[in-house]
TORKOL-4160 file (C-alpha; in steps of 0.2 Angstrom, whole numbers, padded with zeros to 4 digits, m for minus):
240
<pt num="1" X="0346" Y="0674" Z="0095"/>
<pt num="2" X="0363" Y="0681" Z="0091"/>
<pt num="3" X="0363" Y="0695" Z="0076"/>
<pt num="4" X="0380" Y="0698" Z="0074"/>
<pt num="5" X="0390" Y="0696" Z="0058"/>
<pt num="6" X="0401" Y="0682" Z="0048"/>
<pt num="7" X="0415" Y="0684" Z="0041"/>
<pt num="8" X="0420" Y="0673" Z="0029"/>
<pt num="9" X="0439" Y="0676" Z="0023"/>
<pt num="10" X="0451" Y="0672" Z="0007"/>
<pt num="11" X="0469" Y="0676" Z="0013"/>
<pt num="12" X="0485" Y="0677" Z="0003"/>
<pt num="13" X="0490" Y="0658" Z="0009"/>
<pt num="14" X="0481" Y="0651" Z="m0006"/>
<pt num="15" X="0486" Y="0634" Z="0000"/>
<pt num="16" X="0476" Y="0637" Z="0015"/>
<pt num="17" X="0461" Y="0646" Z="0011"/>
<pt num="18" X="0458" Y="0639" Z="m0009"/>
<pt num="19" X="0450" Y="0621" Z="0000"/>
<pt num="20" X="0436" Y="0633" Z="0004"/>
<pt num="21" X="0435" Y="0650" Z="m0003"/>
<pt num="22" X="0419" Y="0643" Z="m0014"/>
<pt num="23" X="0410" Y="0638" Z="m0001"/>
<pt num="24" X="0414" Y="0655" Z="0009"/>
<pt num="25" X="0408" Y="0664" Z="m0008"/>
<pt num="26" X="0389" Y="0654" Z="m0008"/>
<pt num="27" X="0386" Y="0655" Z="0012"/>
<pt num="28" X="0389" Y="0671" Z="0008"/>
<pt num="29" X="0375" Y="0674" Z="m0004"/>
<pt num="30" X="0364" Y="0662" Z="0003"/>
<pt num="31" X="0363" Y="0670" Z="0021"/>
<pt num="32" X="0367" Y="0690" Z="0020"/>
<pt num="33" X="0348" Y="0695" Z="0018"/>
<pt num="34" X="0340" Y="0706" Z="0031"/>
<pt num="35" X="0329" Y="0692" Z="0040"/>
<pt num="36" X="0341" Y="0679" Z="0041"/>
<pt num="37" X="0364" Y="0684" Z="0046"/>
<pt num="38" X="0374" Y="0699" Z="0038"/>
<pt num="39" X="0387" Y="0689" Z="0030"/>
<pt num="40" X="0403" Y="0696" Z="0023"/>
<pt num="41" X="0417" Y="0688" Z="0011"/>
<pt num="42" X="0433" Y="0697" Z="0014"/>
<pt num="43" X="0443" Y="0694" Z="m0001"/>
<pt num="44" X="0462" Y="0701" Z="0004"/>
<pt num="45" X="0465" Y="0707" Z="m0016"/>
<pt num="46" X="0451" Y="0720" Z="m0012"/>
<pt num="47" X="0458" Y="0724" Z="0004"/>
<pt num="48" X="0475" Y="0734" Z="0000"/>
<pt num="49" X="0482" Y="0714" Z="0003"/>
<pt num="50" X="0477" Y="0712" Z="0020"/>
<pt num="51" X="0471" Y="0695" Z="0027"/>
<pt num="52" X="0465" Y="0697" Z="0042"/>
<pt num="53" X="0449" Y="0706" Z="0048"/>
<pt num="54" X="0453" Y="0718" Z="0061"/>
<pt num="55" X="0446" Y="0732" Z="0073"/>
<pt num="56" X="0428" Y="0724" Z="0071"/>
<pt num="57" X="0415" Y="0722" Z="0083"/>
<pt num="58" X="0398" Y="0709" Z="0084"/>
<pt num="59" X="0407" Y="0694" Z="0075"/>
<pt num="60" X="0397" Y="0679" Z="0077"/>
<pt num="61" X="0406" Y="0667" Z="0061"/>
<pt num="62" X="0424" Y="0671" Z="0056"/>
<pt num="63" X="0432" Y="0656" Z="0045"/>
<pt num="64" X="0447" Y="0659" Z="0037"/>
<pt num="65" X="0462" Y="0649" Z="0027"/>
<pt num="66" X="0478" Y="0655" Z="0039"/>
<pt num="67" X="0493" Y="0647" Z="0051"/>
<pt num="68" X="0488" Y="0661" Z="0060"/>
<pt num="69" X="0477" Y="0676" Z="0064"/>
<pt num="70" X="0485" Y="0690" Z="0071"/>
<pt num="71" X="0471" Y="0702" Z="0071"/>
<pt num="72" X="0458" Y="0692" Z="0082"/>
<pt num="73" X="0461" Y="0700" Z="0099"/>
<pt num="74" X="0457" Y="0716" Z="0091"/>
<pt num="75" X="0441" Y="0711" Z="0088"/>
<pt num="76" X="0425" Y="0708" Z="0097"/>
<pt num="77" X="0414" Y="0693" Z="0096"/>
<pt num="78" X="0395" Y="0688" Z="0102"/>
<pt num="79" X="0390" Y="0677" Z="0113"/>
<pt num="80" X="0390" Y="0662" Z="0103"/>
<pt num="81" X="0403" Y="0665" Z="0091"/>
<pt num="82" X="0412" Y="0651" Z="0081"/>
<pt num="83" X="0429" Y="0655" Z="0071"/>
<pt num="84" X="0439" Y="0645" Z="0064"/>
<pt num="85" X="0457" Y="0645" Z="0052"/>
<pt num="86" X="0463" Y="0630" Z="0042"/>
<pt num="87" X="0479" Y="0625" Z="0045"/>
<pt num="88" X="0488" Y="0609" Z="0048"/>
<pt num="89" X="0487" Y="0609" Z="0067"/>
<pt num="90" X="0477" Y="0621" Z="0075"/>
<pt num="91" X="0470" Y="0608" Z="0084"/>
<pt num="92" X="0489" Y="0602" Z="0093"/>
<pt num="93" X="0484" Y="0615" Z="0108"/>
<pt num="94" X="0497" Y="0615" Z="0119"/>
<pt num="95" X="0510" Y="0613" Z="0105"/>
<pt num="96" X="0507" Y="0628" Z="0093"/>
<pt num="97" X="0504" Y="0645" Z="0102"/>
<pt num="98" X="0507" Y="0653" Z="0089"/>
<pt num="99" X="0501" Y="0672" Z="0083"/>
<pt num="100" X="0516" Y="0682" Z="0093"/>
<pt num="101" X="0529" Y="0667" Z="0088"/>
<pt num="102" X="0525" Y="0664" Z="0069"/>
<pt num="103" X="0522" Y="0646" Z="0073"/>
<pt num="104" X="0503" Y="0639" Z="0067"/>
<pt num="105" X="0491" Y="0645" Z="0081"/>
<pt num="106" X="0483" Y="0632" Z="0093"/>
<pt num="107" X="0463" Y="0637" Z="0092"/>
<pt num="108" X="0464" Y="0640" Z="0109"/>
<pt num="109" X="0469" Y="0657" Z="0104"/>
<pt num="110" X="0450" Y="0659" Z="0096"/>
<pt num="111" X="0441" Y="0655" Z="0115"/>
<pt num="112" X="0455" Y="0668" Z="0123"/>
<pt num="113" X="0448" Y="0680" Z="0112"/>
<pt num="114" X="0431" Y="0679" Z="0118"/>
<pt num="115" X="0423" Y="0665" Z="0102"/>
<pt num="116" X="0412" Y="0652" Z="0111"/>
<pt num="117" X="0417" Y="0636" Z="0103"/>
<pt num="118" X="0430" Y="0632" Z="0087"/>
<pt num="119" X="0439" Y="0618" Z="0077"/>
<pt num="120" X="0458" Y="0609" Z="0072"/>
<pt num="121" X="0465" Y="0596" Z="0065"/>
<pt num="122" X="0478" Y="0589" Z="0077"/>
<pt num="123" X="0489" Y="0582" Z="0063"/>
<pt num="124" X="0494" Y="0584" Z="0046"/>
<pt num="125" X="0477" Y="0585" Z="0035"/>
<pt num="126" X="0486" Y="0588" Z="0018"/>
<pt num="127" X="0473" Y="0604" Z="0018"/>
<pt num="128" X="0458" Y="0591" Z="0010"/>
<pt num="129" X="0442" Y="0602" Z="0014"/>
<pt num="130" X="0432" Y="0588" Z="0021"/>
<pt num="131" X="0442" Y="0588" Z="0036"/>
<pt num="132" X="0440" Y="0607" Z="0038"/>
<pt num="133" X="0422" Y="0613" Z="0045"/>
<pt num="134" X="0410" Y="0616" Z="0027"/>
<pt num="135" X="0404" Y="0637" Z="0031"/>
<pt num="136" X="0388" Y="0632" Z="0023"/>
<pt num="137" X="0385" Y="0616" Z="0034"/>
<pt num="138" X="0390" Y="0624" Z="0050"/>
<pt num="139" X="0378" Y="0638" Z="0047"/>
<pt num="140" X="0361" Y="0630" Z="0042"/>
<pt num="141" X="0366" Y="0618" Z="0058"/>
<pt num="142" X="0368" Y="0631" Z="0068"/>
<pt num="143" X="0356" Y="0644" Z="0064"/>
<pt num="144" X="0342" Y="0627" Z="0064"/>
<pt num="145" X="0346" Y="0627" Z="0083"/>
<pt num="146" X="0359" Y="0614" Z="0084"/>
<pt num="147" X="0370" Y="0616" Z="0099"/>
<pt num="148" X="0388" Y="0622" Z="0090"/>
<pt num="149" X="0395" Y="0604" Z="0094"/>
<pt num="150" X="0384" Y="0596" Z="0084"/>
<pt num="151" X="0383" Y="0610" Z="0069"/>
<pt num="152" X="0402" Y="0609" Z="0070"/>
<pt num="153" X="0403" Y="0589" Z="0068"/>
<pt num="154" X="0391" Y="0588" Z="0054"/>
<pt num="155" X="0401" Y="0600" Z="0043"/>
<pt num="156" X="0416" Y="0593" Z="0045"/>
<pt num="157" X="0416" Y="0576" Z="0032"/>
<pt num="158" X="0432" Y="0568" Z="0037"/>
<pt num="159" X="0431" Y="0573" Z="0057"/>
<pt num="160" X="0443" Y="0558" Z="0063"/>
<pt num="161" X="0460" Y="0568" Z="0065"/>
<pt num="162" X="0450" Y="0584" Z="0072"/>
<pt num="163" X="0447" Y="0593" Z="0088"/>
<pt num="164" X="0432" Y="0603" Z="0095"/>
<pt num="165" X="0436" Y="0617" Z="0108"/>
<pt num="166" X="0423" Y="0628" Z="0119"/>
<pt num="167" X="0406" Y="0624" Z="0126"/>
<pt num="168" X="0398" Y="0610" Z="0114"/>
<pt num="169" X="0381" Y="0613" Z="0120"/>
<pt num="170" X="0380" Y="0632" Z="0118"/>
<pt num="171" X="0364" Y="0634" Z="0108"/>
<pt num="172" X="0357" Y="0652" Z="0103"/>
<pt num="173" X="0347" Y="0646" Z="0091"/>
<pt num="174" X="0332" Y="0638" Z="0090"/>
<pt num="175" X="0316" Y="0644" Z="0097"/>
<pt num="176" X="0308" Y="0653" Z="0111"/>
<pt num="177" X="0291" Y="0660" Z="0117"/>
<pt num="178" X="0281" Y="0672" Z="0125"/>
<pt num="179" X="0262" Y="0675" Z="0131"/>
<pt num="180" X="0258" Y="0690" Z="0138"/>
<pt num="181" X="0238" Y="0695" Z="0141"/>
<pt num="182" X="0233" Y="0681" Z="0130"/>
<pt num="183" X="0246" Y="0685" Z="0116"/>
<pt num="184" X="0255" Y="0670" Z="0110"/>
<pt num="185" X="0273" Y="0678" Z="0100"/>
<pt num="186" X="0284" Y="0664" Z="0095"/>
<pt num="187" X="0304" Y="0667" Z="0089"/>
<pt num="188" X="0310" Y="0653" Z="0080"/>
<pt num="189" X="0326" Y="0650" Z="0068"/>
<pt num="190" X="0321" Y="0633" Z="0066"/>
<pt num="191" X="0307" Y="0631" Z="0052"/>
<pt num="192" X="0313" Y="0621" Z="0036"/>
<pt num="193" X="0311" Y="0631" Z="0022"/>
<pt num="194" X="0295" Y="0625" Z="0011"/>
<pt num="195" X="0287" Y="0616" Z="0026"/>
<pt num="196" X="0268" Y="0619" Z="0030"/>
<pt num="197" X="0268" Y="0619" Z="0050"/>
<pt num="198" X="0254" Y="0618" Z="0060"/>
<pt num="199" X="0254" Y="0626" Z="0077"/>
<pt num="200" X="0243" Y="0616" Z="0090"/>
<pt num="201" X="0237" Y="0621" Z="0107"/>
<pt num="202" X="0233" Y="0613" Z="0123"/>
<pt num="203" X="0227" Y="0612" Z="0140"/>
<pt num="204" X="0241" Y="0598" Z="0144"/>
<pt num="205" X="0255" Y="0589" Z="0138"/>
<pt num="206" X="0243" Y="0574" Z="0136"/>
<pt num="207" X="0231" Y="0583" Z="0126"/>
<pt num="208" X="0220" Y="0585" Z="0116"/>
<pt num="209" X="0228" Y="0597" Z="0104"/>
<pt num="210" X="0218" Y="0610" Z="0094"/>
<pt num="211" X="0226" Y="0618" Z="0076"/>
<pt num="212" X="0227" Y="0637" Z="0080"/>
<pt num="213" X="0239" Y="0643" Z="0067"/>
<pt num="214" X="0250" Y="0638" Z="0053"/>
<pt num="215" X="0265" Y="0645" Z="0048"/>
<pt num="216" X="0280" Y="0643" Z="0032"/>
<pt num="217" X="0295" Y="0651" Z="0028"/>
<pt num="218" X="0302" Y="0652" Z="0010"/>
<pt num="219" X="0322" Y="0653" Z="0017"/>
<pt num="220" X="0329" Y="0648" Z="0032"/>
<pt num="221" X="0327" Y="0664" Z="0045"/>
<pt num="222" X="0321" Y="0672" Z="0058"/>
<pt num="223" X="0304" Y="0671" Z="0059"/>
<pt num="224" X="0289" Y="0679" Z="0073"/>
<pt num="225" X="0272" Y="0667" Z="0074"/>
<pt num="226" X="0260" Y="0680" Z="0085"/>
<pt num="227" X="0243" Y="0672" Z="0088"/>
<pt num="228" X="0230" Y="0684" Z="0099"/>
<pt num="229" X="0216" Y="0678" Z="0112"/>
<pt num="230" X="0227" Y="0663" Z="0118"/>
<pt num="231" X="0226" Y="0656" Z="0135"/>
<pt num="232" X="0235" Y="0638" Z="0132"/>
<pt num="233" X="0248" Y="0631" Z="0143"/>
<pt num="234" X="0256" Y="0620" Z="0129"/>
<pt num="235" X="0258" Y="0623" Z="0110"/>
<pt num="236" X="0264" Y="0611" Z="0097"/>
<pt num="237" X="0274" Y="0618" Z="0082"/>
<pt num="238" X="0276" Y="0602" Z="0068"/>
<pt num="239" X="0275" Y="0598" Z="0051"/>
<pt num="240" X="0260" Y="0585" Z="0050"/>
């Protein structure tokens, strides 16, 4: 359950970072609220004209518009961090090594810097965004507890020319749970907003199930179910 921040970036290459600087802007404002991800849109015209986001620790998203990303290895990221820059071939790994040779930086550069998993197109896209991974897609998939594979592959729209690096089944998401002397505590990211769920115990996996709890968020977040006097093996959390 990773707590780090996002980083969500305009640069000065409008080609590369127009496609998906709106996007950026409403993850943004949809996410950086205290029970779900500090989220930050770096906007280089507020700052002194720089692009790049640098010196910073606890990154766990940076998405940027960019052939290439100087700063990264001066930054620290959490386990679980995805980053990702739209260019044309990020994705030709071997071919592009770019950040110390101005050419346009293979993603592999992202894992060497400590990121768990990022994305490229392998050929020319023509900078359409639907080939480039949507910020607010990859976040709600993530955060939901998809593994990053699978966030990443279903923000991406157009995913044919594309490549995926890192661990595809990294998952820090999702939900875990605890009982100690009879306290149930449960930590999930997973609830969909507006859903009633029930919360069922058992003495097996067979059954039969009793209702003893039920829980709703109002946005997608963090969210603690504790239930005292339990003694269960097996709970169920569902919607009906």
């Amino acid at each position: 359950m990773p707590t780090g921040t996002g980083w969500f970036v305009r640069t000065a290459d409008a080609k590369r970072s127009s496609p998906r600087s709106g996007d950026f802007q409403s993850t943004v404002q949809a996410w950086n609220r205290p029970e779900a991800i500090a989220m930050r849109y770096y906007d280089y015209t507020t700052n002194g004209g720089h692009s790049d986001v640098a010196n910073t620790s606890n990154i766990l998203f940076y998405e940027t518009g960019a052939a290439n990303v100087p700063t990264l290895f001066t930054n620290t990221y959490v386990p679980g961090a995805v980053a990702d820059h739209l260019t044309s071939s990020g994705g030709d790994l071997f071919g592009n090594p770019g950040v110390f040779d101005n050419g346009q930086m293979s993603i592999l550069r992202w894992l060497e810097a400590g990121v768990t998993a990022s994305y490229g197109t392998e050929t020319e896209p023509c900078a359409f965004s639907q080939k480039f991974p949507q910020a607010s897609v990859l976040v709600k998939n993530y955060f939901a507890g998809n593994t990053v594979g699978e966030a990443y592959l279903k923000s991406v729209a157009w995913p044919a020319q594309g490549v995926l690096v890192g661990d595809p089944m990294a998952r820090p998401f999702g939900t875990k749970a605890t009982l100690v002397n009879g306290n149930l505590r449960i930590t999930t990211t997973s609830l969909e907003p507006g859903a009633t769920y029930r919360l069922y115990a058992a003495s097996s996996n067979t059954g039969p199930f009793t209702q003893v709890a039920t829980v709703s968020v109002p946005k997608n977040q963090f969210a603690t179910i504790n239930v005292a006097k339990m003694n269960s093996p097996v709970y169920r959390l569902e919607i009906p």
